[in-house]
C-alpha positions in Angstrom: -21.6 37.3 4.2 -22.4 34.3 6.5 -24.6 32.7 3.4 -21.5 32.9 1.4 -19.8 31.3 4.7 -22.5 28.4 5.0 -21.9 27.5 1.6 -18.0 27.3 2.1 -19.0 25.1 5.1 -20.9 23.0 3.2 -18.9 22.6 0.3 -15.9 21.5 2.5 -17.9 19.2 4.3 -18.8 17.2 0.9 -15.3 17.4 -0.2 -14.6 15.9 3.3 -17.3 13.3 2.7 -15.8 12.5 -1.0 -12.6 12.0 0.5 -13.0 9.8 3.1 -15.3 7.5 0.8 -12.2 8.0 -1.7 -10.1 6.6 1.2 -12.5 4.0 1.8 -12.4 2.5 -2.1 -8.8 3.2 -1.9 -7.9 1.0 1.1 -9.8 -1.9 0.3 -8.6 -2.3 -3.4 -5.0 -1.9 -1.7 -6.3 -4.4 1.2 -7.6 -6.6 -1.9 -4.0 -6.1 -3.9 -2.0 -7.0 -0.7 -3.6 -10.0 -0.7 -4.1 -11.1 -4.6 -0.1 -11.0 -4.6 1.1 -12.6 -1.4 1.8 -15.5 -3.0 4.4 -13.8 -5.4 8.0 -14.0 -4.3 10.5 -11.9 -6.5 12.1 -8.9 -5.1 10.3 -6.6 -6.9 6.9 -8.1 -5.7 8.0 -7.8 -2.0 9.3 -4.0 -2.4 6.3 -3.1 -4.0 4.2 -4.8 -1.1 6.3 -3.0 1.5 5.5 0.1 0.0 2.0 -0.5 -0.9 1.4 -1.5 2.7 3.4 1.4 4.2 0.7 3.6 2.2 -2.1 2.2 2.9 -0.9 2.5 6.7 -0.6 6.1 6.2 -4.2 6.2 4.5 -5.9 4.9 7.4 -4.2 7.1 9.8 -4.9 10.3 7.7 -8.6 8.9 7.0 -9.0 8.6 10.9 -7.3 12.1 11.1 -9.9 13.7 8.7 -13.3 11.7 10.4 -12.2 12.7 13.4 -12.1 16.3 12.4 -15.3 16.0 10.7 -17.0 14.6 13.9 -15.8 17.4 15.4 -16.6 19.8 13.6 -20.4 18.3 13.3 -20.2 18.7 17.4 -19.2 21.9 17.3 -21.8 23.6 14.6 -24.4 21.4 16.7 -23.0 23.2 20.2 -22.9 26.4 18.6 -26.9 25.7 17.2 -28.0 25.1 20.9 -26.6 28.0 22.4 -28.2 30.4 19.8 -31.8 28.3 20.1 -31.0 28.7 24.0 -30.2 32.2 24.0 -33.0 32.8 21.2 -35.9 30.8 22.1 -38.3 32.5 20.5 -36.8 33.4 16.9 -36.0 30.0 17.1 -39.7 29.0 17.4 -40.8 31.8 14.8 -37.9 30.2 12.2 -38.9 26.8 12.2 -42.6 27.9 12.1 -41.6 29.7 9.4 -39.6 27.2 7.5 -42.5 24.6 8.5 -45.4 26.6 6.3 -43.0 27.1 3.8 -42.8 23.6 3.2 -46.4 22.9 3.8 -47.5 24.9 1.1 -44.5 24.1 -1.6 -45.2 20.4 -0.9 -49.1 20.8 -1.0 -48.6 23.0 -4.6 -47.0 20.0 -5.9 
């Protein structure tokens, strides 16, 4: 059950990465369309840039929104790993040992 639960984690935290690098692309090519077009005058143009501008406003804030709870999220799976190395020094120590030799000798096979 908490495999199945890591993976969730994991595969939300990719969508989370995609999505902010989405925002990213998304923003600048607005940023870049904002300012290709300033020079055009007509009604329709300035809507349009109102608009586009209110958007891309709204972009930035949810892209803020969304890092912010990624960063926290990070902090709070890293909080949670100390307190169970703290509280289990040792199987912490046997784990990584483990996980160590396991490496060793898949990398050395290869």
């Amino acid at each position: 059950m908490r495999a199945a639960h890591r993976t969730d984690e994991s595969h939300s935290q990719a969508a989370r990465e995609r999505l902010l690098g989405d925002f990213k692309t998304i923003a600048a090519d607005a940023e870049a369309l904002l300012h290709a077009t300033k020079d055009d005058l007509s009604e329709k143009a300035r809507d349009t840039r109102t608009r586009l501008a209110s958007a891309l406003d709204k972009a930035k804030a949810n892209y803020q929104d969304v890092k912010a709870e990624s960063v926290g999220a990070a902090e709070e799976a890293l909080s949670k790993a100390d307190r169970t190395i703290r509280a289990h020094p040792y199987e912490a120590i046997g784990v990584a040992l483990g996980v160590g030799i396991l490496l060793g000798v898949l990398l050395r096979n290869k």
